[in-house]
C-alpha positions as CSV (number, residue, x, y, z in Angstrom):
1,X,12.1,20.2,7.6
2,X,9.9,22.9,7.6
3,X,6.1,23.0,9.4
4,X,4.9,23.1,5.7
5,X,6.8,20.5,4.4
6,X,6.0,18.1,7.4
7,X,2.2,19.2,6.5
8,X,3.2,17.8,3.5
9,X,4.2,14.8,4.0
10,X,1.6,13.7,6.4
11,X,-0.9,14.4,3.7
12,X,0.9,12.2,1.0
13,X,1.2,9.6,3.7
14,X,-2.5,9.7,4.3
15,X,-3.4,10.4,0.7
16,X,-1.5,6.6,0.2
17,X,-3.1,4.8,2.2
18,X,-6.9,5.9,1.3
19,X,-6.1,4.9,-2.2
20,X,-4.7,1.6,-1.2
21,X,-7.5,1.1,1.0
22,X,-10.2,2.0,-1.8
23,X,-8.3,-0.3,-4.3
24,X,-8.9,-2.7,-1.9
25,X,-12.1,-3.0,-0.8
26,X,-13.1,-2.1,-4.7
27,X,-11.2,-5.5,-5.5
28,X,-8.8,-4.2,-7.8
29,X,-5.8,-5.8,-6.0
30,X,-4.7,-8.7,-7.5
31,X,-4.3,-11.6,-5.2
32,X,-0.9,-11.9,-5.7
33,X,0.1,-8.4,-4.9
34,X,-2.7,-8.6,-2.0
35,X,0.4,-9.6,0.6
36,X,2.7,-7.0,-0.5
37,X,0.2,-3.9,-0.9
38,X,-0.7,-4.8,3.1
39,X,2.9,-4.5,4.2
40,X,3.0,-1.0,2.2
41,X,0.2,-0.2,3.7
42,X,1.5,-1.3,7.1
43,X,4.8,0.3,6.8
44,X,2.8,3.8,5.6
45,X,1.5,3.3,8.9
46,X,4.1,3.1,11.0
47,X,5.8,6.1,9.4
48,X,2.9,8.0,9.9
49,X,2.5,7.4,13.5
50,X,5.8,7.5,14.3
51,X,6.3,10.6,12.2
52,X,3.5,12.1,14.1
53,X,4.5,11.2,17.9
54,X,7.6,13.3,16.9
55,X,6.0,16.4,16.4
């Protein structure tokens, strides 16, 4: 990948989880999808940090 495209995805990445986090603390998450938005959000995470510690 390029320096622009990793730019790139570390913004979308970051981008995702402010909206789920806003969603969330707006209560706009259903209860049921409550458990399954937070491992998203966790997973996002992950990527992100691991994603980063490679560059």
């Amino acid at each position: 990948m390029t320096d622009t495209t990793d730019t790139e995805t570390s913004e979308h990445l970051r981008a995702a989880l402010r909206h789920l986090e806003a969603a969330r603390q707006q209560g706009e998450l259903r209860k049921t999808n409550a458990v399954a938005l937070e491992n998203v959000s966790n997973t996002v995470s992950t990527v992100l940090r691991e994603y980063e510690g490679d560059e």
